[in-house]
DRENMAR-636064 format. One line per field, with one value per residue: residue number from 1; residue in three letters; x, y, z of N, C-alpha, C in turn. Coordinates in steps of 0.2 Angstrom, whole numbers, plus 2048, in hexadecimal, padded with zeros to 3 digits. Layout:
k: [NUM,...]
r: [ala,...]
n_east: [X,...]
n_north: [Y,...]
n_up: [Z,...]
ca_east: [X,...]
ca_north: [Y,...]
ca_up: [Z,...]
c_east: [X,...]
c_north: [Y,...]
c_up: [Z,...]
//
This chain:
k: [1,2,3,4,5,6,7,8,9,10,11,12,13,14,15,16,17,18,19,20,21,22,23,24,25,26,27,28,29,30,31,32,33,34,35,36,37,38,39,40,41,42,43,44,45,46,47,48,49,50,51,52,53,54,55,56,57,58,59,60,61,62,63,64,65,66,67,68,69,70,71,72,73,74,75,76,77,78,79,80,81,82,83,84,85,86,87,88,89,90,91,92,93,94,95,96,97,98,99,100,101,102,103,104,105,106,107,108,109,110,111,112,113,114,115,116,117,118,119,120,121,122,123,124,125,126,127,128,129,130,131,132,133,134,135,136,137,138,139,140,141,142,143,144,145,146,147,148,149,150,151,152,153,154,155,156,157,158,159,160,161,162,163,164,165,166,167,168,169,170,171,172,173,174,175,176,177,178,179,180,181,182,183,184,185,186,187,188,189,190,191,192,193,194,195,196,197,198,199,200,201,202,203,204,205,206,207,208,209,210,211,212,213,214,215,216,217,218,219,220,221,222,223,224,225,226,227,228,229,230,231,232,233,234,235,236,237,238,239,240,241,242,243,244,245,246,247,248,249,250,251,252,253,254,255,256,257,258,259,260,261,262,263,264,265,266,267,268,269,270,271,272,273,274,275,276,277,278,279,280,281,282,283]
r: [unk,unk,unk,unk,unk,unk,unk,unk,unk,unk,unk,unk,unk,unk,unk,unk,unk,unk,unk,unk,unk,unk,unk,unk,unk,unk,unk,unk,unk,unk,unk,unk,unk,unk,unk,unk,unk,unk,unk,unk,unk,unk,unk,unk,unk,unk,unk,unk,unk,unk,unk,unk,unk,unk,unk,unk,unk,unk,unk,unk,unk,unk,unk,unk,unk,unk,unk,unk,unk,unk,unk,unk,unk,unk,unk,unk,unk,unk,unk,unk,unk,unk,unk,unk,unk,unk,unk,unk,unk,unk,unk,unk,unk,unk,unk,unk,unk,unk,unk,unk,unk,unk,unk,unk,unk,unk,unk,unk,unk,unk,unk,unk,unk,unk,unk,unk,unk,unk,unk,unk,unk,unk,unk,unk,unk,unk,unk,unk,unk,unk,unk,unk,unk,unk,unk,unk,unk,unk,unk,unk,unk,unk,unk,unk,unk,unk,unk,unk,unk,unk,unk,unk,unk,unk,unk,unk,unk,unk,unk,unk,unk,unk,unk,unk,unk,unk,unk,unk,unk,unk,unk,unk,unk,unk,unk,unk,unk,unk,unk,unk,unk,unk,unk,unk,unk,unk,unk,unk,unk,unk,unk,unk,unk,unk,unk,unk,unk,unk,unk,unk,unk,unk,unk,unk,unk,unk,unk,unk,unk,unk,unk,unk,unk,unk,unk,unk,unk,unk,unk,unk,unk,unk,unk,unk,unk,unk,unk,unk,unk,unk,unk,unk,unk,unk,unk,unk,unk,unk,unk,unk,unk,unk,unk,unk,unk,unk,unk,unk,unk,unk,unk,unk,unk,unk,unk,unk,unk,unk,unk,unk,unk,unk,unk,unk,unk,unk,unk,unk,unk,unk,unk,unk,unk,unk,unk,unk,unk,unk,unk,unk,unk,unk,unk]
n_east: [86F,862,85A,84B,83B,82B,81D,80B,80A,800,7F8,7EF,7FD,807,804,809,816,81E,820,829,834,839,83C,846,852,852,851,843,838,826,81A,807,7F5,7EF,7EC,7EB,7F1,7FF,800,800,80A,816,814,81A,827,82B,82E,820,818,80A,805,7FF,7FD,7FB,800,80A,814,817,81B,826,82D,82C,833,840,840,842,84E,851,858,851,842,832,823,813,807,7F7,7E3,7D9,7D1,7C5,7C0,7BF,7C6,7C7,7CE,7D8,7DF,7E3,7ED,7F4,7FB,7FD,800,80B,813,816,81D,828,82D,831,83A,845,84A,84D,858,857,85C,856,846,837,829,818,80E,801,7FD,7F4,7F1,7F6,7F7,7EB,7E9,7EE,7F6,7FD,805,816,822,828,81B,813,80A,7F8,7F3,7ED,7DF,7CD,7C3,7BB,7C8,7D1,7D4,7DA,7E6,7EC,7F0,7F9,804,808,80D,816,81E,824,82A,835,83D,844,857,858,84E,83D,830,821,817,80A,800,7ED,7E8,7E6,7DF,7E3,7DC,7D8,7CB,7C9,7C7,7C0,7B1,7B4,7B2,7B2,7AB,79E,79C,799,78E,784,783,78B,798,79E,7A4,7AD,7B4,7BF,7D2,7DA,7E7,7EE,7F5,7FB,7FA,803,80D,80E,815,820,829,82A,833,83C,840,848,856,854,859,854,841,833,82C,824,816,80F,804,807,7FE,7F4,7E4,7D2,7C5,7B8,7C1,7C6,7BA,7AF,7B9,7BD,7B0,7AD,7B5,7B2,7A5,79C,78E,791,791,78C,796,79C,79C,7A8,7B2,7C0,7CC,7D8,7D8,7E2,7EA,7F8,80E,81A,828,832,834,836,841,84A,849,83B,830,81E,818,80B,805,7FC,7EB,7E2,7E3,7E7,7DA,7D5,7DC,7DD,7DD]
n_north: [805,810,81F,820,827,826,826,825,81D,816,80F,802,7FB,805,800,7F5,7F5,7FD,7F8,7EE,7F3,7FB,7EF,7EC,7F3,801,812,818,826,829,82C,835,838,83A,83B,832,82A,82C,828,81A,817,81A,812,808,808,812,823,82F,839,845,84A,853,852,856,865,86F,874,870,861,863,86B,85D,854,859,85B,84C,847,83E,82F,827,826,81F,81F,81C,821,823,825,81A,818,81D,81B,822,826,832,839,831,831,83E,840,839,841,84E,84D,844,84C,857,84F,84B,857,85C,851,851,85D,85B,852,846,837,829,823,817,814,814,80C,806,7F6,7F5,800,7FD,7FD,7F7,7E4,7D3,7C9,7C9,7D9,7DD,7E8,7F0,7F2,7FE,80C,80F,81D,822,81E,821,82C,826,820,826,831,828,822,82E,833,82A,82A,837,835,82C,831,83C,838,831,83A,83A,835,82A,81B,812,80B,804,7FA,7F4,7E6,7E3,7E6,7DA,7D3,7D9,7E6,7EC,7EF,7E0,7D9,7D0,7D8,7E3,7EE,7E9,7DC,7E1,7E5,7D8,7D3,7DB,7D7,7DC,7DA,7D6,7C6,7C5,7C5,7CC,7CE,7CD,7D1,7CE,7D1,7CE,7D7,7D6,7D1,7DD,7E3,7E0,7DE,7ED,7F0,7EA,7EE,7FA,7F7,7F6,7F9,805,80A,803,7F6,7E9,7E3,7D5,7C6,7B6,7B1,7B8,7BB,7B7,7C1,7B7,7AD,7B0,7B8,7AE,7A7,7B0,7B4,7A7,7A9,7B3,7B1,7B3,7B4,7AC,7B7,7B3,7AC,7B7,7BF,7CC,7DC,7E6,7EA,7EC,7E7,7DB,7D8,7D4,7D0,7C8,7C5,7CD,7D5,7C7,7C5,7CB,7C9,7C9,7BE,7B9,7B5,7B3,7AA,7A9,7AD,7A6,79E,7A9,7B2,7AB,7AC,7BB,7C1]
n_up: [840,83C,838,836,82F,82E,826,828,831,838,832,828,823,82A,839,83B,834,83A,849,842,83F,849,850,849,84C,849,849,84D,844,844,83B,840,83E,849,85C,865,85B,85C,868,86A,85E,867,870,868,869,860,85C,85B,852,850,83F,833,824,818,81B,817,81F,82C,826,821,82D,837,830,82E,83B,840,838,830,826,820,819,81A,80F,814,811,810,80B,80D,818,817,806,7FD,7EC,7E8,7F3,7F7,7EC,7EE,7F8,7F4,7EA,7F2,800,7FB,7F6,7FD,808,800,7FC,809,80D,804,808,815,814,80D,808,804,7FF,802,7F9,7FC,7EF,7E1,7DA,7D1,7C7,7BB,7A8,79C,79B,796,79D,7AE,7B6,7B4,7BB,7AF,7A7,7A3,7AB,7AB,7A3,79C,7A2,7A1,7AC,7B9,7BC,7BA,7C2,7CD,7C5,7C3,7D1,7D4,7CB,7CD,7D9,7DA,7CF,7D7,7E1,7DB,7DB,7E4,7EB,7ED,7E9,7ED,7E7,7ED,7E5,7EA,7EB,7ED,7FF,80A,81A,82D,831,824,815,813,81F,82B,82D,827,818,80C,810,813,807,800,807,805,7F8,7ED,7E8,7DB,7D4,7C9,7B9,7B9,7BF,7CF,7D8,7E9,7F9,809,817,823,81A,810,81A,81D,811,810,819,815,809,80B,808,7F9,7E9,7E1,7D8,7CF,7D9,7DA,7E6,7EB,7EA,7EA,7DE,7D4,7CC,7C8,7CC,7CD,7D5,7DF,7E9,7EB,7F5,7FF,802,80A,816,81A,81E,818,808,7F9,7EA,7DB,7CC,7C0,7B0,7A8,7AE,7AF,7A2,7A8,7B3,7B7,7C1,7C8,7C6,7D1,7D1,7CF,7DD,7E3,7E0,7E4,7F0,7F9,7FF,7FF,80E,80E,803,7FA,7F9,7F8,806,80C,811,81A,825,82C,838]
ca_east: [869,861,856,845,835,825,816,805,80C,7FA,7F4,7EF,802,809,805,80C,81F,823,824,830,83B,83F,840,84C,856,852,84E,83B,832,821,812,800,7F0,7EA,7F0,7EB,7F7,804,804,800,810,81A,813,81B,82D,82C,82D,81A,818,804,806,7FC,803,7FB,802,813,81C,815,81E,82F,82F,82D,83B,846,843,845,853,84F,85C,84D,83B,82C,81D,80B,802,7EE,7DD,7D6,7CA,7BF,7BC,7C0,7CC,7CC,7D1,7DE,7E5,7E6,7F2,7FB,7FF,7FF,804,811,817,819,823,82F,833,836,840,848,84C,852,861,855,85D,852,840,834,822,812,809,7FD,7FE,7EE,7F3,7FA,7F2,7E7,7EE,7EC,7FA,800,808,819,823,828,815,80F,803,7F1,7F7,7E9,7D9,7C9,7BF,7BF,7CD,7D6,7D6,7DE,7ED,7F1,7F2,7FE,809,80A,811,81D,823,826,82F,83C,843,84A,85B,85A,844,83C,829,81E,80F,806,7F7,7E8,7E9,7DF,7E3,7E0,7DB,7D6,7C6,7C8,7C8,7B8,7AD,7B4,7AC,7B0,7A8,796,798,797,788,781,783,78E,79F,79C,7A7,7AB,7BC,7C7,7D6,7DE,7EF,7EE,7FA,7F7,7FC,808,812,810,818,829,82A,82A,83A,844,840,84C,85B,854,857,84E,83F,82E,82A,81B,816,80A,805,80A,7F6,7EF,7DC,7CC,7BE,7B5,7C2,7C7,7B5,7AE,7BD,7BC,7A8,7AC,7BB,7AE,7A0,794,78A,795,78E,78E,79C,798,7A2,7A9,7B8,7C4,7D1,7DF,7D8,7E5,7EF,803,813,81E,82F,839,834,837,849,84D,84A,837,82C,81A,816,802,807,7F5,7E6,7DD,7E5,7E7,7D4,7D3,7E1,7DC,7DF]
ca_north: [808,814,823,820,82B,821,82C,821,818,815,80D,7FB,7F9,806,7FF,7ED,7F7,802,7F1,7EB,7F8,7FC,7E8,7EA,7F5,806,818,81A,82C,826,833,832,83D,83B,83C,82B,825,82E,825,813,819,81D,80B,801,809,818,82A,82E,83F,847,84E,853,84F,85E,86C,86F,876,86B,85B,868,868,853,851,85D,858,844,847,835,82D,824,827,81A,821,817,825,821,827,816,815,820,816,826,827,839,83B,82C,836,847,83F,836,845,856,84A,841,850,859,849,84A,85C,85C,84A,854,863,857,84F,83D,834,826,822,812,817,810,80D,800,7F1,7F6,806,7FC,7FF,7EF,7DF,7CD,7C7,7CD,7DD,7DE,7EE,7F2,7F3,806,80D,812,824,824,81E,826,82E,828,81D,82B,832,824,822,833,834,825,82D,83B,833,826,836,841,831,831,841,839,831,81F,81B,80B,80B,7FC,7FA,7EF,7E2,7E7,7E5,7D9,7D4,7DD,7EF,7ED,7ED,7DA,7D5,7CF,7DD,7E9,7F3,7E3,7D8,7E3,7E5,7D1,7D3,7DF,7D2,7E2,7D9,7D1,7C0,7C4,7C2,7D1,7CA,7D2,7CF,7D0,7CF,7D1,7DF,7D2,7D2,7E4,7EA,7DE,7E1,7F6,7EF,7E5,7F4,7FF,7F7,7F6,7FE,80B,80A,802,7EF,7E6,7DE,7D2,7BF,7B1,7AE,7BE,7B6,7BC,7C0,7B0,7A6,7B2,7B9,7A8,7A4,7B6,7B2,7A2,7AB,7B8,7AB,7B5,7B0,7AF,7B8,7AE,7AD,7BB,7C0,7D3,7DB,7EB,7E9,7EE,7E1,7D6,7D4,7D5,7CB,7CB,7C4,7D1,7D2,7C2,7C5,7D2,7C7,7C7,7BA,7BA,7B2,7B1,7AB,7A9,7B2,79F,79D,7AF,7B5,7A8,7AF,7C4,7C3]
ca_up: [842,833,839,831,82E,82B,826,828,834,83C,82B,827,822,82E,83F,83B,832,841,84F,840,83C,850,852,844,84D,845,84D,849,847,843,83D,841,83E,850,862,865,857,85D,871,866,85B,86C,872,864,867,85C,85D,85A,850,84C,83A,82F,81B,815,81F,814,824,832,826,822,834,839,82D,833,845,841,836,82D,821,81A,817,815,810,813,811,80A,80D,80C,81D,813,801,7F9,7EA,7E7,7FA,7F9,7E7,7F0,7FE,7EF,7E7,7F4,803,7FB,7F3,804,80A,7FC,7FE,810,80F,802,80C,81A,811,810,802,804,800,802,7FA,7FB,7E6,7E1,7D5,7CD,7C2,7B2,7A3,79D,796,796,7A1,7B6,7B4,7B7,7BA,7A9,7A6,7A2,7B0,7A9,7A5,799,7A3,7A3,7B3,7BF,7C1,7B9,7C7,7D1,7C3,7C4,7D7,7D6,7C8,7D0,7E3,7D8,7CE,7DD,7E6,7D6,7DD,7ED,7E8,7EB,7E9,7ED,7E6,7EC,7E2,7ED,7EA,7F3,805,810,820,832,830,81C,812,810,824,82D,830,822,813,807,813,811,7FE,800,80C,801,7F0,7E9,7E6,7D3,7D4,7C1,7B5,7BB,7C4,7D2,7DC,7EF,7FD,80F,819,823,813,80E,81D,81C,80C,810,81D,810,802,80C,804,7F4,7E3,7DD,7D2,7D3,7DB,7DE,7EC,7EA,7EC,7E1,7D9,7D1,7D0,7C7,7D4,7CF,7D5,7E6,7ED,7F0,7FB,804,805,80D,818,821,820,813,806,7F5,7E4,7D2,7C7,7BA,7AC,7AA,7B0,7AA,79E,7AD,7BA,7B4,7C4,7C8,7C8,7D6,7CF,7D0,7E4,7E4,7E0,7EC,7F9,7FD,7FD,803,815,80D,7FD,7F9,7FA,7FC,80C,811,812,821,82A,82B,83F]
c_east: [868,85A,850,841,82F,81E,811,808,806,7F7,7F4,7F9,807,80B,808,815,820,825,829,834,83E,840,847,852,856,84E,84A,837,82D,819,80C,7FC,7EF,7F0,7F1,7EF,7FD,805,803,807,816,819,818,822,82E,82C,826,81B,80E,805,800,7FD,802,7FB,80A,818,81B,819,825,830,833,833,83F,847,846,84B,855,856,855,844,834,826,816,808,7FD,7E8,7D9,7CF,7C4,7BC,7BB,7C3,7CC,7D2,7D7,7E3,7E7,7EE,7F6,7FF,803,802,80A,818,81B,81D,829,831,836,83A,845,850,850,859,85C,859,859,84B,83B,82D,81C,80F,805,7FF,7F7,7ED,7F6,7F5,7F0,7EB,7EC,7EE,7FB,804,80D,81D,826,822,815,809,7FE,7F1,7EF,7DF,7D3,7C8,7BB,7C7,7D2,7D8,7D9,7E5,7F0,7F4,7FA,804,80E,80D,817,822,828,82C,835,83E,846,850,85B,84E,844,833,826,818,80D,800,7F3,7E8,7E4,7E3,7E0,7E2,7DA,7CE,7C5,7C6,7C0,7B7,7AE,7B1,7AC,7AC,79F,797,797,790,783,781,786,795,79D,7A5,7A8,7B4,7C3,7CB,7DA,7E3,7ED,7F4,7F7,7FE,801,80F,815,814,820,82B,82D,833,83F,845,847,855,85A,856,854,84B,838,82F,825,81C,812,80B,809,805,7F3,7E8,7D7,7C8,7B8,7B8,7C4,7C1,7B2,7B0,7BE,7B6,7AA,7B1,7B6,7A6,799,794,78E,791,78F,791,797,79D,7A3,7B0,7BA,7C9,7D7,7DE,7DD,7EC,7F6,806,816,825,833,839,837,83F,84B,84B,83F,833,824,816,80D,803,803,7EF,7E2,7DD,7E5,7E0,7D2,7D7,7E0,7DD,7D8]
c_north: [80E,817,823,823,828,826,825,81D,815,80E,806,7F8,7FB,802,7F8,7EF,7F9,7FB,7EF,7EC,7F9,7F7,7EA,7F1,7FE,80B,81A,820,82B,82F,831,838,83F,838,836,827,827,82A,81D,812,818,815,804,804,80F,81E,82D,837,83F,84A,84C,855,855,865,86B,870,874,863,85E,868,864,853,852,85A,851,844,841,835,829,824,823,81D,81D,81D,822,826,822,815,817,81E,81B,828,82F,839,837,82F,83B,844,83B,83D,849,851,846,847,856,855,84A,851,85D,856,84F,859,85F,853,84A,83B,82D,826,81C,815,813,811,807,7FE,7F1,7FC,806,7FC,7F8,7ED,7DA,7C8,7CC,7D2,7DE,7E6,7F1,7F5,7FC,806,812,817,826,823,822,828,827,824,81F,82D,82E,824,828,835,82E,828,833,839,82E,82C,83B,83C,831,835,83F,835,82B,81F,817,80C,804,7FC,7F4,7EC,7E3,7E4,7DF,7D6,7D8,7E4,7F1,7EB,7E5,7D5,7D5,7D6,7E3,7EB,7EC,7DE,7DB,7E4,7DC,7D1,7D6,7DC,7D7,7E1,7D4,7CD,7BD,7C1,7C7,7CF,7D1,7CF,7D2,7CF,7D3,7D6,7DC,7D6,7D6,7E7,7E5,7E0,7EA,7F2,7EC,7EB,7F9,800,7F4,7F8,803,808,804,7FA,7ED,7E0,7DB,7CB,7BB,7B0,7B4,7B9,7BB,7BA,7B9,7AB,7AA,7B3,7B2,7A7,7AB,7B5,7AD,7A4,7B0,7B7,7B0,7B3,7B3,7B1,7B1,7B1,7B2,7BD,7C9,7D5,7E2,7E8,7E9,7EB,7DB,7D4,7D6,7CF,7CD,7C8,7C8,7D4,7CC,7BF,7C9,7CE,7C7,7C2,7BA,7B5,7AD,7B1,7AB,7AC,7AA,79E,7A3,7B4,7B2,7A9,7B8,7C5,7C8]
c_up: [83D,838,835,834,82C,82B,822,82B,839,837,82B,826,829,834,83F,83B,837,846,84B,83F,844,852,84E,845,84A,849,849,849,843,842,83B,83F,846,856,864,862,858,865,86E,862,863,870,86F,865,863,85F,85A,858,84C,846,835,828,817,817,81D,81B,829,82C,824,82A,835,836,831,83A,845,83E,835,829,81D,81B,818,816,80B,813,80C,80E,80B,812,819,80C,7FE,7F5,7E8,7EF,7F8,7F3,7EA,7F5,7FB,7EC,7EE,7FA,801,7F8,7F9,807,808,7FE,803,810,80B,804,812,818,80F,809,7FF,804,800,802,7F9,7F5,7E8,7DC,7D0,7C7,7BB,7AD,7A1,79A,79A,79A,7AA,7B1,7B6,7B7,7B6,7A7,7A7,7A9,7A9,7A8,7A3,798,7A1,7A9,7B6,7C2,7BF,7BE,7CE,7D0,7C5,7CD,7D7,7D1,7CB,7D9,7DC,7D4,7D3,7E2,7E4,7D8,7E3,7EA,7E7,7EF,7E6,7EE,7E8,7EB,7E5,7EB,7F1,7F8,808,816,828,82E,828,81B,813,818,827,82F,829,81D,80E,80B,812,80B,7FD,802,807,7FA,7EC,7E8,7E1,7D8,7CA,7BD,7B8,7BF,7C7,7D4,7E3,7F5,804,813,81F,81F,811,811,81C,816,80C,813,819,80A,803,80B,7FD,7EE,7E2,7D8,7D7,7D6,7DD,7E2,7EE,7EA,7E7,7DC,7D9,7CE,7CB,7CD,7D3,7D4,7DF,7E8,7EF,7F7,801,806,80A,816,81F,81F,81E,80D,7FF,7EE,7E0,7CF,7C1,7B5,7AB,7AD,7AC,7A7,7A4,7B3,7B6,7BB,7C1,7C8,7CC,7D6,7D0,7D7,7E5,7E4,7E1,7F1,7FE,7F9,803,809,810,805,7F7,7FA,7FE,803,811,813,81A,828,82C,833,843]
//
């Protein structure tokens, strides 16, 4: 049994990890924003903690009090379709995380990145691939959020970054009802040449559960078909039964999609190995 600390344990990935860390045997202190996610948290078998990521001495605390051996931080600011907001809580939240894991002995850390931050190119990005360092605005401001949580992360001894492909799934943009569902509706999602990498949020969370004996350093975690959106939205149209755009051409240089071999040998493989098959599944 291994004392873990889960910050964003509410979050599309969150509330899936915590059932499978305390199946898996493991003493769970679980932190939430809201009070409600704290008696939901205490429902799945955890120790259910309110905190808020930007109060340095409210997460110095939690630490201290749970007194984790190992970390995994889901932290985002996605409900909202903000990325300043989702940068701020990469940097100044992840940077309060580390220095109270720090200050608590944790020598382990498991952290949430994305598979979207490599610099352009022709082929999926594996993790050798350079991140974007030297975008412009605004997706500057997305890379440097992400630099800044995967730098700060290197300071925990043993540090397992999972640059995940975009989520869909229950509790994501991509699920019936959500915001990419109305950019369909609204004819505001181009079905053009940029290729993305997805993985459903299933997947993301075991993945977090297997990372916690992994090496250090980054891995993506993503499906087996990185895809331009001519050949994925159709099938997500067809999936939450709206009406699909026209193939267009267009695209950044850095929508090029991940590889996930070096996941692949560590030991994960993805349940929804497909996007084709996993849009029909989102629960």
């Amino acid at each position: 049994m291994t004392r873990i600390f889960v910050a964003g344990a509410t979050g599309a990935v969150g509330r899936l990890l915590v059932p499978l860390l305390v199946e898996a045997g493991h003493q769970v202190t679980a932190a939430t924003r809201t009070a409600e996610g704290v008696e939901r948290l205490r429902a799945q078998g955890a120790e259910g903690v309110r905190l808020d990521v930007f109060d340095r001495a409210a997460v110095a605390d939690a630490l201290a009090a749970a007194a984790p051996e190992a970390v995994v931080h889901q932290l985002t600011a996605l409900s909202g379709g903000n990325p300043v907001d989702n940068a701020r809580i990469r940097r100044e939240g992840t940077r309060n995380l580390v220095d109270a894991a720090k200050k608590a002995g944790v020598r382990r850390i498991v952290a949430q990145s994305i598979s979207w931050a490599y610099e352009a190119g022709d082929v999926p990005a594996d993790e050798a691939t350079a991140l974007d360092t030297g975008a412009p605005e605004p997706r500057a401001t997305s890379v440097g959020g992400v630099v800044a949580l995967e730098e700060a992360v290197a300071e925990i001894d043993e540090h397992v970054v999972l640059r995940y492909g975009t989520f869909y799934g229950p509790g994501t943009w991509y699920a019936p009802g959500g915001f990419i569902a109305g950019k369909l509706a609204d004819g505001a999602l181009p079905a053009n040449s940029g290729v993305s990498s997805f993985v459903h949020v299933d997947d993301a969370a075991r993945a977090a559960v297997l990372a916690l004996g992994w090496p250090s350093g980054p891995v993506n975690i993503v499906d087996d078909e990185p895809a331009p959106a001519r050949a994925w939205v159709p099938v997500l149209a067809a999936a939450l039964d709206r009406p699909a755009p026209e193939p267009s051409e267009g695209g950044a240089g850095w929508e090029r999609g991940a590889a996930n071999g070096k996941a692949a040998g560590l030991g994960w493989q993805p349940r929804h190995r497909t996007w084709r098959t996993g849009f029909s599944d989102q629960g």
